[in-house]
Every structure is written in C-alpha cells, then in structure tokens.
C-alpha positions in Angstrom: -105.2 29.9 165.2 -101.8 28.3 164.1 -102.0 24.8 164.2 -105.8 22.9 163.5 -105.4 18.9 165.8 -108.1 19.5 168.0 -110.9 21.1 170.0 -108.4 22.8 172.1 -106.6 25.1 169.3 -110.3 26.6 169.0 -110.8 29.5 171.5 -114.3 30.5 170.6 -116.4 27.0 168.7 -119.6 28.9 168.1 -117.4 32.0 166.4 -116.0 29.4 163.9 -119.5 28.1 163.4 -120.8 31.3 162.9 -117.4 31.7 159.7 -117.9 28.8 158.5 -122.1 29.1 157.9 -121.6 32.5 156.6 -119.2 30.3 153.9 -121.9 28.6 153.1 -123.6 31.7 152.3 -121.2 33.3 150.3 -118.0 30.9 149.3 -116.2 33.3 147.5 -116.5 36.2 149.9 -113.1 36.0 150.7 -111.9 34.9 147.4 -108.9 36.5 147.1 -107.2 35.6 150.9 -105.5 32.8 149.8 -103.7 34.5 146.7 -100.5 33.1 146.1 -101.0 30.8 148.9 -100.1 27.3 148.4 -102.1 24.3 150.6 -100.2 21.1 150.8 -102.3 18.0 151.5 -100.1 14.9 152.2 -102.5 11.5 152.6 -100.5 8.3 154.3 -103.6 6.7 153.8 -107.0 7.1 151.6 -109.8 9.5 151.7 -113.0 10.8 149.6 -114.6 13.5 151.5 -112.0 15.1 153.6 -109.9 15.3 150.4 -112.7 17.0 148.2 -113.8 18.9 150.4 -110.3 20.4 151.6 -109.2 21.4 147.9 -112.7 23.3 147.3 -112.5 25.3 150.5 -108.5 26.5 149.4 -110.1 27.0 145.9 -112.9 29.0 147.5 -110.2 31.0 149.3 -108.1 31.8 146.3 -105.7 29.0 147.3 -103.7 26.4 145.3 -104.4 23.0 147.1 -101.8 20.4 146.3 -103.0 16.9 146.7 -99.4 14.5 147.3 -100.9 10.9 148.6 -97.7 9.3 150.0 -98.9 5.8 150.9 -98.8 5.3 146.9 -96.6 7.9 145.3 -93.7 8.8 148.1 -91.0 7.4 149.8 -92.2 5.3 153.0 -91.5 7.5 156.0 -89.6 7.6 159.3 -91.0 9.5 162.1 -88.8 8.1 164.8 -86.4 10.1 166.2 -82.4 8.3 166.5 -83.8 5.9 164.1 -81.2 3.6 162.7 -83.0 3.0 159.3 -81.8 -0.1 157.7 -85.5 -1.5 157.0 -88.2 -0.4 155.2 -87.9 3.3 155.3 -86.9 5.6 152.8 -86.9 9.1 154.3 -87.0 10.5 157.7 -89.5 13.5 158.6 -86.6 15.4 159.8 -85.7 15.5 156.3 -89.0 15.7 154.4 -91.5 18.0 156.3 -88.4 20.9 156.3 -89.0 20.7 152.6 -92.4 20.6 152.6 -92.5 24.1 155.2 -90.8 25.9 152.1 -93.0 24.5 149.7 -96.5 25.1 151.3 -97.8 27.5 153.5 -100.5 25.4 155.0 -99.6 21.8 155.2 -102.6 19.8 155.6 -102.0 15.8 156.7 -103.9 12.8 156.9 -102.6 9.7 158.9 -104.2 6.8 160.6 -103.2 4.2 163.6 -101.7 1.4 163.9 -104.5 -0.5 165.9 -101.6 -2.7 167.3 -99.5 -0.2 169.9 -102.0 1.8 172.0 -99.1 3.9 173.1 -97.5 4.0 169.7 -100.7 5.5 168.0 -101.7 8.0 170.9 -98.4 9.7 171.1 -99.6 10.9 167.7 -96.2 10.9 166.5 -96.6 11.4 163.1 -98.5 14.7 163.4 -96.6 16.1 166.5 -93.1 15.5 164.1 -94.8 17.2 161.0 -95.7 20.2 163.4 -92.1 19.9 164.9 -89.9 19.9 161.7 -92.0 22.0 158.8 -91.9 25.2 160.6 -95.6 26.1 159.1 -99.0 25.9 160.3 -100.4 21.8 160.2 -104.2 20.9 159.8 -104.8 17.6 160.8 -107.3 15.9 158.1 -107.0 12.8 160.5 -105.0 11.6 162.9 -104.3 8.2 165.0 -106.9 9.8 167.8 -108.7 12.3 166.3 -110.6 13.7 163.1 -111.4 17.2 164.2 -112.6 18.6 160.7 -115.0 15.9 161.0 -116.2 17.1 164.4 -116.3 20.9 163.6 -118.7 20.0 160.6 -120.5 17.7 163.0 -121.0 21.1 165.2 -122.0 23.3 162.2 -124.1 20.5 161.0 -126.3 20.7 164.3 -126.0 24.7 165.4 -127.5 25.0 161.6 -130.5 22.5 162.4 -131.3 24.0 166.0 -130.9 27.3 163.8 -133.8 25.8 161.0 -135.8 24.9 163.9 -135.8 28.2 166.0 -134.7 26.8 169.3 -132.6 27.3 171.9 -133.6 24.6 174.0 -130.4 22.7 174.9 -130.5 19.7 173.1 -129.8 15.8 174.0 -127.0 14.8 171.6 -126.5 10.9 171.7 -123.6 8.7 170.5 -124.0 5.5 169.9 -121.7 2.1 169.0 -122.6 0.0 165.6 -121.3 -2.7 164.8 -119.1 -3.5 161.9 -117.5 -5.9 160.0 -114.4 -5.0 161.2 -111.6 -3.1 163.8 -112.2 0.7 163.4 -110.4 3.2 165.4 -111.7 5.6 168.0 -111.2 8.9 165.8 -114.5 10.0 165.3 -115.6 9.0 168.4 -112.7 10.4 170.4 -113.5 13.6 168.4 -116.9 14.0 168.4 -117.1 13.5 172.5 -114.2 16.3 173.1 -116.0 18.9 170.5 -119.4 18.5 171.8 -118.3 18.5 175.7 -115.6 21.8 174.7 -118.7 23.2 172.9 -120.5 22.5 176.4 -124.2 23.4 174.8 -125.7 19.8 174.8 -127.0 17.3 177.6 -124.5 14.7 175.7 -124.9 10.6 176.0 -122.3 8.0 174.9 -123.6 4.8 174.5 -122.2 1.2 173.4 -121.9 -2.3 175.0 -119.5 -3.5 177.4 -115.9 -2.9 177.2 -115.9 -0.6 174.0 -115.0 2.6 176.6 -113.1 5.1 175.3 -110.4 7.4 176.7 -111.7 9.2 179.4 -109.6 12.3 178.2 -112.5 13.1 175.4 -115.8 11.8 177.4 -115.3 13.4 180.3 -118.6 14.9 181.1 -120.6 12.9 179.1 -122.9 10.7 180.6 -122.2 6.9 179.3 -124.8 3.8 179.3 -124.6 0.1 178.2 -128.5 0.5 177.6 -129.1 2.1 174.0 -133.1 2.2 174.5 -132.4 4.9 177.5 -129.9 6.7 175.7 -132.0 7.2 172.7 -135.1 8.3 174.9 -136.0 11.9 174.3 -132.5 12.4 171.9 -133.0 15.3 169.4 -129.6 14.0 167.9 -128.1 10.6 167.7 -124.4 10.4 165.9 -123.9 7.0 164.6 -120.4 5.4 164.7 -117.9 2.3 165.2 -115.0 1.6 167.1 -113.1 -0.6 168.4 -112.0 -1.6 172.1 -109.6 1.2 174.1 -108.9 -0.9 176.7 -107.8 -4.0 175.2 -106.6 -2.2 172.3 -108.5 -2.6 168.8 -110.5 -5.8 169.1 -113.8 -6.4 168.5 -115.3 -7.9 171.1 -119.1 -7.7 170.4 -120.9 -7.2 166.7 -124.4 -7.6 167.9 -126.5 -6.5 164.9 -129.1 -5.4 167.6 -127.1 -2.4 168.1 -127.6 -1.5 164.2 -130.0 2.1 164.4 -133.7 1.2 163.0 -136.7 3.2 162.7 -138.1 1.1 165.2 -135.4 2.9 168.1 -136.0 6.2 166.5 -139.6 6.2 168.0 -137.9 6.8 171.4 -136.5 10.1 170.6 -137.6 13.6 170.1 -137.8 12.9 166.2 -134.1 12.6 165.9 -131.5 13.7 163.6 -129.0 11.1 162.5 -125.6 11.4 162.0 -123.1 9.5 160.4 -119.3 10.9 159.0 -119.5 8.8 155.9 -118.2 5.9 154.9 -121.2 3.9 156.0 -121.7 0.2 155.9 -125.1 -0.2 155.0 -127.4 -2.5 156.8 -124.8 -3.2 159.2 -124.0 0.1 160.6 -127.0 1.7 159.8 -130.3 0.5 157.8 -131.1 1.5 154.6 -134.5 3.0 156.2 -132.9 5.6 158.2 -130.6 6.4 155.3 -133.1 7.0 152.6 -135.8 8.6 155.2 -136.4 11.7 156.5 -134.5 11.5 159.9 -130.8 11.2 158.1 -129.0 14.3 157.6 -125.5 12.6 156.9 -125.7 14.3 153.2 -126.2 17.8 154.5 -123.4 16.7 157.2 -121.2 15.8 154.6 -121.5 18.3 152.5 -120.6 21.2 155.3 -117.5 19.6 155.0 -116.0 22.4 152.8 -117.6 24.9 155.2 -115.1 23.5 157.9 -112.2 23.2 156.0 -113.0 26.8 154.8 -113.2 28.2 158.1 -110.2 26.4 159.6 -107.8 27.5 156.5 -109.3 31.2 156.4 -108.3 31.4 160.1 -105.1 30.1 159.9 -104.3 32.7 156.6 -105.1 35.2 158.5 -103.0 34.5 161.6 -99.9 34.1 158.9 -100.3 37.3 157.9 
C-alpha cells in the first residue's frame, strides 16, 4: 500500500481486518516497525477521534506522530495550481508539502469541503496536490468525499461482531439518513457505501428521503429506498448518519425528526447493531435510548479506531521499506 484515500488502494479488505484485529490483540507486537519513523498529521480543520486515535496507533508502532493543525497555527494555503496569490493566502502546496516529504515519512492529512462548489470539493484537490508535491506516502484522515479510516473501522467493527456471534450468514447492513441541525457533507456516507459494496459480503440498503441521493460512484450496488420501515426490516446492522443534498449541492432540504432512529424502528430488525462515527447530536440524530441501550456499539466502533489507523500505517511502513 503506498497511499491510504480510499477503498480502492486496499487489494485484500478482509486481510487488513484480519491486521488490524490481531492489533487489538497485541498493540505492541510490532513495536519496534516504526523506529525512527516520523508520522506527520496536518489538520485544516478539527478533529477528536481521528486525531487520538492516529497518534496511539504510530506510538503503538514505535513511531513519532507529529500533530501540526494548520487551520489555527500555519500559514493559510494555496492549492491551486498558476495561482496568482494576491489574497488571502500565504503559502502554496508546491512549496509546503516538498518540505513536509523531507520532514515525515508518513504524512497523514485531514481536510474538509467547501459545501459551496460540488466540482471544487470532488476534485479533491487538496489531497491529490499533497500526494503530488510531498513525494511520500499520504493517509487521508478525511477528505472533501471521503473518510476511509472511518470506514475501515466501520468494517472491523462488524467482521469482529459477526465474529462474537459465530456466523457466516451474510448479513443486511442498512444506512440510513438523520436529520440534523445543520449542512453536513457526504464523507461518511460516500465512504461507508464504497467499503461495504468493495468488501461485497453484505445485502447492503441505503435509505433517506427524497433528494438526499448520493453519488452513484460509491452506491453502486446498493439497493436504495425512500421507505425507512422496509429498509430496517430484518437489518442485522443499521449505520446511522447525516448528509446533505448531492444533487443540489449541500442543502438541507428535509429535517423530519421522524427519521431520528428509536427503539420503537429497532423492533423491525434482526436485533440490530447501531452504528454511528461519532460526533453525534443527541436526540436529534439519534435518541438517547439507542445510545445508552444495548443495541449501540458506537463506543466499541470508536474505539477500533486505533486498530485502523494501526493497520493502515504498519502497511504503508512496510511497503517503504
């Protein structure tokens, strides 16, 4: 593995499962990989989870993570290429990520769209010119489209329940729209449909209300429904999550709270899992009842972060080697 962006840089999903549960097992089993190996983690905007979790899986590896949030403590970036920069940019990429190539030996980024320019944010410019100009392996810890760290632990997250369970039926892995109190972007969403279709081991179900379609890039071959009760109906897993319109890009165009998961809808599936990648708007997103009962797993999700990150940066070590 070189580079980490998205499903398709993964050859064999259940292999990296597999790495990244035995991780979980033993975090320090390959303590010693990352030995005078520096991580670089550059944030152009905030996060909790996939920040912690990222430095503990380079500690685990014998790594130094360095943690450099640029939206608050760097120069404001120009990705464009011919850019004539008399506004409000400091420093073009072409100048910064060659730097950063012979600081690190990982570079790890986080970025996040626009929700104004559809074209603007799926280009994915800002990763595609850090991949272009550092000259060394890039993880993506979010991106304008996708968040496939998220999705990887999403994976690992349900291979390790089937595992608990002791079956190998096929499960039915359901998606479903929440509302929210604002404009979220596709990532997760985007992310979780292309894992779980390239993983191809699920009957798979996206549903949301009208107009809230996604690219058809990352559902194709799921099967998608306006009607939540039907989707829900027999569902051994239902991932909760927002987004905003594709189509008519990043509106909100429906916050029905009926669309908020309740234990009530549960009753319809095959005793459920739920899933949700954290942040979560409680009571809007999701009730407090499925949070605090039995059928949430979002804390075990959460915490196979690190197993993810782990897995992704042991693979990419070795391949630098």
């Amino acid at each position: 593995m070189k580079n980490f962006i998205s499903a398709a840089d993964v050859t064999d999903i259940d292999s990296l499962v597999a790495k990244a549960l035995a991780y979980k097992a033993d975090p320090l089993k390959d303590k010693n990989l990352g030995a005078n190996k520096r991580v670089g983690m550059l944030f152009l905007n905030p996060s909790m989870r996939t920040r912690l979790s990222t430095q503990i899986a380079a500690q685990n590896l014998g790594a130094e993570p360095i943690v450099f949030n640029v939206d608050k403590e760097g120069w404001a970036l120009e990705f464009e290429e011919e850019a004539i920069m008399s506004g409000n940019t400091v420093e073009h990429v072409k100048d910064a990520a060659p730097i950063m190539g012979n600081y690190f030996d990982v570079l790890c980024i986080r970025t996040f769209p626009s929700l104004k320019n559809k074209e603007d944010d799926y280009s994915e410019l800002y990763i595609k010119q850090f991949i272009k100009y550092s000259g060394i392996p890039v993880v993506s810890l979010e991106s304008a489209t996708l968040h496939p760290l998220q999705s990887l632990t999403d994976i690992i997250t349900i291979t390790e329940s089937l595992e608990a369970q002791r079956t190998t039926r096929k499960p039915r892995i359901v998606l479903t729209w929440a509302p929210h109190v604002k404009a979220l972007p596709q990532c997760v969403a985007n992310s979780f449909s292309q894992w779980v279709n390239a993983w191809g081991k699920a009957d798979f179900v996206i549903t949301h209300p009208e107009d809230y379609e996604l690219d058809t890039r990352f559902t194709k071959g799921a099967t998608i429904t306006h009607d939540q009760d039907s989707a829900l109906k027999d569902a051994d897993f239902v991932y909760v999550k927002n987004w905003s319109t594709y189509a008519d890009y990043g509106k909100i165009y429906n916050n029905d709270p009926e669309w908020m998961l309740t234990n009530e809808k549960l009753q319809a599936t095959n005793n459920a899992k739920v899933m949700h990648c954290l942040p979560v708007r409680r009571n809007v997103e999701l009730s407090d009842e499925i949070l605090d009962g039995p059928s949430s797993i979002v804390t075990r999700e959460a915490s196979n972060r690190v197993w993810a990150a782990q897995a992704v940066l042991a693979e990419i070590l070795r391949h630098k080697r």
